[in-house]
C-alpha positions in Angstrom: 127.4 132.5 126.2 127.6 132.9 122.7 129.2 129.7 120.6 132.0 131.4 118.7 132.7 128.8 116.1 135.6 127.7 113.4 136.5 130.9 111.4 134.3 130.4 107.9 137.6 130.1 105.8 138.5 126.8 108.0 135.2 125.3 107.7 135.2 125.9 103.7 138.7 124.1 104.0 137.3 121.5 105.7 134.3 120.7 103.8 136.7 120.6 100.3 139.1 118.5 102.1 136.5 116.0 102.7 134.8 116.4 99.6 138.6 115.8 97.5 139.0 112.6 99.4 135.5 111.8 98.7 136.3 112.3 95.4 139.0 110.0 95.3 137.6 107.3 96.5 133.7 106.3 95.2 132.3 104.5 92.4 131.9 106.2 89.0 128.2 106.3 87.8 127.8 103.3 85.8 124.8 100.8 84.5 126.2 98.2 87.1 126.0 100.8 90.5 122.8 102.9 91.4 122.3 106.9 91.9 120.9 106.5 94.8 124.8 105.6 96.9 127.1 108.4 96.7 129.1 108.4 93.8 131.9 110.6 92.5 130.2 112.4 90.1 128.0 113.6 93.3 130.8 115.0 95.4 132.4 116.6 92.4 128.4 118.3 91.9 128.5 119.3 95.5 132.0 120.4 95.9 131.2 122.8 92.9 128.1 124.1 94.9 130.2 124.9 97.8 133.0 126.5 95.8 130.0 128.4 94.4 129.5 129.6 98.1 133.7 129.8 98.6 133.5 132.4 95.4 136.3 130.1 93.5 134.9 130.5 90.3 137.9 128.8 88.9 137.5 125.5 90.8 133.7 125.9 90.2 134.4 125.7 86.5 136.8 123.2 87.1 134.9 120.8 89.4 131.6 120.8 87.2 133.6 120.5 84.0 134.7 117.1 86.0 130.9 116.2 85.7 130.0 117.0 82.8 133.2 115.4 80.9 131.9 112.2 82.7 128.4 112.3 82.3 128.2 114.3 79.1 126.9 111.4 77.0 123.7 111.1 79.2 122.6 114.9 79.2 119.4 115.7 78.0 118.6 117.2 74.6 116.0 118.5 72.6 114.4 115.6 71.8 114.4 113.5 75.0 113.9 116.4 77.5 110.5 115.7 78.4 111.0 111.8 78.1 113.7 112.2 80.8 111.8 114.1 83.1 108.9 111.6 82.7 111.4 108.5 83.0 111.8 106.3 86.4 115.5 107.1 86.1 116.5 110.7 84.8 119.8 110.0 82.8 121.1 113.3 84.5 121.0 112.2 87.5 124.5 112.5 89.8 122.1 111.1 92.9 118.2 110.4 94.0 116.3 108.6 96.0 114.0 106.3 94.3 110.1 106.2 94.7 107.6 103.8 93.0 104.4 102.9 94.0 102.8 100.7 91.1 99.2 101.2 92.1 99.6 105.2 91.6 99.6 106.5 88.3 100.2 110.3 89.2 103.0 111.2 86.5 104.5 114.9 87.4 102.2 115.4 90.0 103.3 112.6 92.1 104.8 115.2 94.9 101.9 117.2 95.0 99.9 113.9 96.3 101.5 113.7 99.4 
């Protein structure tokens, strides 16, 4: 038998439910907490991807202008693009997980090692 599941409107629903509570209750991304815990900056990120799926452009404008009004002091310009992409923490960063290996100086090609 064939699994007939939620209707896709209910599961969007769902997913921005959880993602608005979510929202309302993590930790900002500050110097004192780490990128790599969810964070409210991250849900608001991935709630705009999924509205980007929903096709509510409004709340996809809505939810990354959220971000970027919190996070719009650390985004990358001219002048420190490179640096940040070379640095162990990207400023722009709403969530990673962190990898260092002190013996292994591979720069940028650090993922093609593996």
């Amino acid at each position: 038998a064939e699994y007939m599941g939620a209707p896709l409107t209910e599961v969007y629903s769902f997913i921005i439910a959880d993602l608005n509570d979510a929202i309302t209750k993590l930790d900002v991304i500050s110097s004192t907490n780490t990128v790599s815990k969810a964070t409210k900056q991250g849900a608001q990120a991935l709630l705009s991807r999924v509205q980007v799926y929903n096709k509510n452009w409004a709340a996809v404008i809505s939810a990354s202008n959220d971000v970027i009004a919190s996070r719009g002091n650390t985004l990358s310009t001219a002048s420190n693009y490179f640096t940040n992409f070379t640095a162990a923490r990207n400023p722009e960063t709403l969530f990673e997980v962190t990898f260092f290996n002190a013996s292994e100086n591979l720069g940028v090609n650090a993922a093609l090692h593996h």
